[in-house]
GUPAFI-454042 format. One line per 8 residues: number of its first residue (from 1); for each residue x, y, z negated of C-alpha. Coordinates in steps of 0.1 Angstrom, whole numbers. Each point is the difference from the previous one (the first is absolute). Layout:
BEGIN
NUM	X Y Z; ...;
//
This chain:
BEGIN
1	309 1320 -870; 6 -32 12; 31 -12 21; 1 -24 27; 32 -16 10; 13 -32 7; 11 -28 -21; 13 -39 -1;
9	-29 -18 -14; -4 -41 -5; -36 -7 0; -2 -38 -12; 25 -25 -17; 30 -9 28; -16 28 28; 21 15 21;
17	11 39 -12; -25 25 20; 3 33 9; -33 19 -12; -11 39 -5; -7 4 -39; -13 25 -22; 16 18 -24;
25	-17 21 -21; 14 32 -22; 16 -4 -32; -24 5 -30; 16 0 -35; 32 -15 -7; 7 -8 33; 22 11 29;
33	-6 0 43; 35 -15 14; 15 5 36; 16 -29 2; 40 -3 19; 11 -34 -3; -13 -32 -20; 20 -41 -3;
41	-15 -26 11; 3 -21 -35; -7 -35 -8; -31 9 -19; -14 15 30; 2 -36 14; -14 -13 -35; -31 23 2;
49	-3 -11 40; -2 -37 -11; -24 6 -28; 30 -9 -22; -12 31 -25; -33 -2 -1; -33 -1 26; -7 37 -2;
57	2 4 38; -5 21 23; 41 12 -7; 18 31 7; 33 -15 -1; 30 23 -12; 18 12 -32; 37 3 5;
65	-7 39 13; 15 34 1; -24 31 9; 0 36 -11; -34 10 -19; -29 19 22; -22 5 -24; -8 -3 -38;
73	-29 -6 -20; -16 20 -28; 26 1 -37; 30 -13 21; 32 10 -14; 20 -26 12; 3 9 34; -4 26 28;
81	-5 5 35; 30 -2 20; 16 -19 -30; 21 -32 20; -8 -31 -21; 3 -38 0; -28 -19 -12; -1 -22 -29;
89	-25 -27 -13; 5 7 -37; -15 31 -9; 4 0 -35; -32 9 -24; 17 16 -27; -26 -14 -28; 6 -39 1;
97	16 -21 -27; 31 -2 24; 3 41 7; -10 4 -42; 28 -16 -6; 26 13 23; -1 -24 28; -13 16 25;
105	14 -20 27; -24 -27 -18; -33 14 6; -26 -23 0; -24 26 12; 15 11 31; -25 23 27; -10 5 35;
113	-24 25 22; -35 0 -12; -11 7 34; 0 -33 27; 10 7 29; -23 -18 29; -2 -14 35; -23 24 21;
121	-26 -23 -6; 0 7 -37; 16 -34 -9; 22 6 -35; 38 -1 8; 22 -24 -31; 33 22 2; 28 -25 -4;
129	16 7 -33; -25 30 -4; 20 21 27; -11 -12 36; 30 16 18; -4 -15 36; -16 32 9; 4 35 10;
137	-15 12 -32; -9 -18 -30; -15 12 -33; 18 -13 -30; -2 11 -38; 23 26 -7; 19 -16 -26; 9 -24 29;
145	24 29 13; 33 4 -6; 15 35 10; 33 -4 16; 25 17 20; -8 6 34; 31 -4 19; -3 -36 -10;
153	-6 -26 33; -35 -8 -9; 8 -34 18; 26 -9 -28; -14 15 -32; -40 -12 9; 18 -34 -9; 2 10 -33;
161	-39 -1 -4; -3 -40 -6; 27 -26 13; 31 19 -2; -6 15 -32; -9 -36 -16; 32 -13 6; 22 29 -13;
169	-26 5 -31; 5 -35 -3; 37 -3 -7; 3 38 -19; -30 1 -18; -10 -38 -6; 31 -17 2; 19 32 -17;
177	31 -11 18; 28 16 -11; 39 12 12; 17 -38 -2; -33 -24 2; -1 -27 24; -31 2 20; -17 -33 19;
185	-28 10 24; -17 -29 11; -21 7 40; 14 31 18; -31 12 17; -7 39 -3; 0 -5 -35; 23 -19 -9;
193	25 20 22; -13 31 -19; 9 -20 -32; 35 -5 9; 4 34 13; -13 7 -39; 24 -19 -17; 30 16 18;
201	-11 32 -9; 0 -8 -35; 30 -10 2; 6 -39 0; 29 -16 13; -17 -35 7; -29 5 19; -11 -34 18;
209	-23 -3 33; -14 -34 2; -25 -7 30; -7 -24 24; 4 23 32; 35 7 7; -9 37 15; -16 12 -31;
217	28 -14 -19; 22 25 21; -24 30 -6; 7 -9 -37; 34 8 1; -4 33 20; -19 12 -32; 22 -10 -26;
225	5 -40 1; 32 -9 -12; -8 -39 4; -24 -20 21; -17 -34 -7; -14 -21 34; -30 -18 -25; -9 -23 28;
233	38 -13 0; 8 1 -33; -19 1 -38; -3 38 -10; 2 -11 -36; 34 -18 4; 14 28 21; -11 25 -19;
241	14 -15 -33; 34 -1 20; -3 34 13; -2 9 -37; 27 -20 -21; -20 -27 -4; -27 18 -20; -26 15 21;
249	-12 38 7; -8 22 -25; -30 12 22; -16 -20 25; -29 11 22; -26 -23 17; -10 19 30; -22 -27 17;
257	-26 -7 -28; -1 -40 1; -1 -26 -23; 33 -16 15; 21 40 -3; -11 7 -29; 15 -34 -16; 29 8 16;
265	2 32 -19; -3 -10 -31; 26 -24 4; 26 20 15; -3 26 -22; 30 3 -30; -13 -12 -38; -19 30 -11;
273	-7 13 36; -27 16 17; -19 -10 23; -27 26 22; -25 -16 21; -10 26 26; -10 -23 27; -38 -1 0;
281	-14 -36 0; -34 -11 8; -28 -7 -22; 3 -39 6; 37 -3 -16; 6 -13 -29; 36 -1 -17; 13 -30 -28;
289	28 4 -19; 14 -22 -30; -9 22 -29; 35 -6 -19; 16 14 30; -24 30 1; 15 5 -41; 33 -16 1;
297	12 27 26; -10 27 -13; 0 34 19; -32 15 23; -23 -9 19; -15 29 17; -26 8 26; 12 33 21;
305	-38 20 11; 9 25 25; 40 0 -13; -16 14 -33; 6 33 20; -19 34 -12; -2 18 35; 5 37 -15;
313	32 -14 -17; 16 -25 26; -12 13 35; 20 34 -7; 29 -16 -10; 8 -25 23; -11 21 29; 30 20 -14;
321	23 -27 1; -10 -8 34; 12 34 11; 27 0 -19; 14 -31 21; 0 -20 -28; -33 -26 9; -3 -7 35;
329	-41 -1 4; 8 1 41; 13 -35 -3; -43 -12 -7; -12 19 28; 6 -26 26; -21 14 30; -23 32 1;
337	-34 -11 18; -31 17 7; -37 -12 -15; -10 -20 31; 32 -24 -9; -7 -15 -36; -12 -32 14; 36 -4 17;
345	15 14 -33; -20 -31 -19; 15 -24 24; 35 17 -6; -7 -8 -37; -4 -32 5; 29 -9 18; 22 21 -24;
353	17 23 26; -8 31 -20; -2 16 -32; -24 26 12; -13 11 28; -23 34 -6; -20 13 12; 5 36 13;
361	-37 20 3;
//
């Protein structure tokens, strides 16, 4: 059987989102049939729009989803109908050289639906990030489906599925902040936010917002900012070092994925610090650094995929915390929109007046 419903599709690099009836087929092997409830309008979404990713258009924007499974294909186990799940973009192989060795949060063999889903003319659909959530339905691998608890706001815990879930993974689990650290998180996008949100929960005491934008700076310390550093009035490096003793953080996170932040990282991080770059940059950037810096500092330099997260382990348990009262994932919903409003939402991106809007199908 095939399902027709309707979905946010870009068709060419830079076109406008449109509204058009696609076709989603049944779930074969491996895979799982998804009502979808809510899905974020992420920066990647804007990436794929731009042909930022790469030129596989037609798109069917969407990843940042929550749905409950309608269906399952042949040998799933995962899964089952009527199970409430939020979507993930790392559904882990089991038989790579990461998941043989224990790091499954590592895969290098990550999955998606076998099965494309098409325009009704028969045009091939690229599912952004292999999920394609601006939809009513959307058929997804089923290892891309994380079971969780139902009483959950969708709205909130959908988050968890790419940007939200990047910064948190990228203080816990990359950065492995711990109770006492001092954290630096350099851009305070949705990300970034998410990062310092992160670090709190770990439990550091210093945890520094540095930004240009004096309103995200403010959202910062609703989640967790104990300090706040204007960038475009003052050098983050020098501040931070005086936020810290005169050392630098222990952990510092560059959440804007430039050249220029991530130099400021590195240098405002403690001797023997970490940095995490989590911050995507684009394929023209280059980075130089003085190579006896790079040794005579010592420490990590770390790249944060997807907060290193492994969706079975991390969705359950933060979506617990979040209910518990003790991560506030309502502060990232900024605005609940329906899918004839994600142009607007891009716009709203741009001028940095939200950390989400989502998208409520």
């Amino acid at each position: 059987m095939v399902h027709k419903v309707k979905g946010a599709v870009v068709r060419s690099k830079g076109a406008p989102v449109t509204l058009e009836t696609i076709l989603v087929p049944d779930p074969g092997p491996g895979e799982a049939l998804v009502d979808l409830l809510t899905c974020g309008v992420c920066h990647t979404d804007l990436h794929y729009k731009q042909g930022a990713i790469n030129d596989d258009f037609p798109f069917l924007l969407g990843h940042e989803a929550t749905g409950v499974v309608s269906a399952v294909g042949p040998d799933v186990t995962e899964v089952a109908p009527g199970d409430r799940v939020v979507l993930n973009w790392r559904a882990v192989c089991g038989e790579c050289r990461a998941c043989a060795k224990g790091q499954p949060q590592y895969c290098f063999n990550t999955h998606n639906a076998t099965q494309k889903m098409t325009l009704e003319d028969g045009t091939e659909l690229t599912a952004a990030l292999g999920i394609g959530a601006f939809a009513e339905k959307t058929l997804v691998a089923a290892g891309q489906c994380t079971k969780v608890e139902p009483e959950a706001d969708p709205a909130a815990v959908g988050l968890l599925g790419c940007g939200v879930m990047a910064g948190i993974g990228a203080a816990i689990n990359t950065g492995n902040v711990r109770r006492g650290d001092s954290v630096a998180v350099i851009g305070c996008g949705g990300v970034g936010v998410a990062a310092v949100a992160g670090a709190a929960l770990a439990g550091a005491t210093t945890v520094i917002a540095v930004d240009i934008d004096p309103k995200k700076l403010e959202r910062a310390k609703d989640l967790g900012a104990t300090h706040t550093v204007d960038s475009s009035a003052a050098d983050p490096v020098e501040a931070i070092r005086e936020l810290t003793g005169g050392f630098g953080a222990d952990v510092v996170i560059d959440a804007v994925g430039r050249p220029e932040t991530y130099k400021q990282a590195f240098y405002a991080r403690d001797l023997a610090g970490t940095v995490v770059l989590v911050g995507v940059p684009s394929p023209e950037m280059t980075l130089e650094l003085p190579l006896l810096d790079v040794f005579g500092r010592g420490g990590s330099l770390k790249s944060s995929w997807y907060g290193d997260c492994l969706p079975s382990r991390d969705f359950p348990m933060l979506i617990d915390l979040y209910q518990q009262g003790k991560l506030d994932l309502d502060a990232f919903v900024t605005e609940r929109i329906t899918i004839d409003q994600i142009e607007e939402a891009f716009d709203k991106m741009h001028s940095g007046s939200v950390l989400r809007s989502v998208v409520e199908l």
